[in-house]
N, C-alpha and C positions, 0 to 999 in steps of 0.2 A: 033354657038354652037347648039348641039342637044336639045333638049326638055328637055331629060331627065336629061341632064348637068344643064341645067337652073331653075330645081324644086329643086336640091340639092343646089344648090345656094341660092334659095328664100327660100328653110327651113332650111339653118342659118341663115340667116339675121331674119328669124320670132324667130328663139330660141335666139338668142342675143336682141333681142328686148323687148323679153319675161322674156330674165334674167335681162335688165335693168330697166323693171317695177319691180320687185322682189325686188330689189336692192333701187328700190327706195321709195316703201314702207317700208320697214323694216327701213332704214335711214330714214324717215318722222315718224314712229315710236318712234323710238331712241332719234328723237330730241325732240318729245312731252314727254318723258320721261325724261330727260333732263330738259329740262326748269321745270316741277309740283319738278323737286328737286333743280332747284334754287328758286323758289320761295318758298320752305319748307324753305331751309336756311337762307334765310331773314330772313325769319318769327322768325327763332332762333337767327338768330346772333342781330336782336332787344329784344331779349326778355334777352337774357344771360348777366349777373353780372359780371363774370370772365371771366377780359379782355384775362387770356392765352387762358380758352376754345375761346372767341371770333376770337382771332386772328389764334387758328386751322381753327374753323367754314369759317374764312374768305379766308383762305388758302383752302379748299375746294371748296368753292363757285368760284373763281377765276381761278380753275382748270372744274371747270363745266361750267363755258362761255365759257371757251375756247375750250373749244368739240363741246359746243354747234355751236361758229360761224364756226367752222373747218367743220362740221357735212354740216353746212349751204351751206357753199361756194360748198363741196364735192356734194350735193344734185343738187346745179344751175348749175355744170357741167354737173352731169346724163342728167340733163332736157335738157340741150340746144343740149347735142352730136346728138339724132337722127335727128333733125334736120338740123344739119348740114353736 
């Protein structure tokens, strides 16, 4: 291959690499956002009387793990792909 074939090659691989740190800060983001509102909801679903509001609250919180570990898993993929 030419030279000049082989720089347009390496400045994808540098912009895909560039959108995967992108991609992986905002998702490390997301997820520390995530977690400061499940541990808000604790903080409510201890404090709240009314078991119906509890049992929203908890229905909440239970859909918030679960982005959370989704969020997690999705994050240890980003990480490992260059690598690989």
């Amino acid at each position: 291959m030419k030279l000049k074939k082989l720089l347009k090659r390496l400045n994808f691989f540098d912009a895909h690499a560039g959108q995967l740190k992108e991609s992986e800060e905002g998702l490390s983001k997301v997820i520390k956002k995530l977690q400061q509102k499940e541990a808000m909801l604790k903080a409510e679903i201890s404090s709240e009387t009314d078991d119906d509001e509890r049992e929203l609250l908890q229905q909440e919180l239970s859909v918030i793990v679960s982005q959370t570990r989704k969020g997690a898993e999705l994050l240890a993929r980003i990480r490992e792909k260059p690598e690989a």
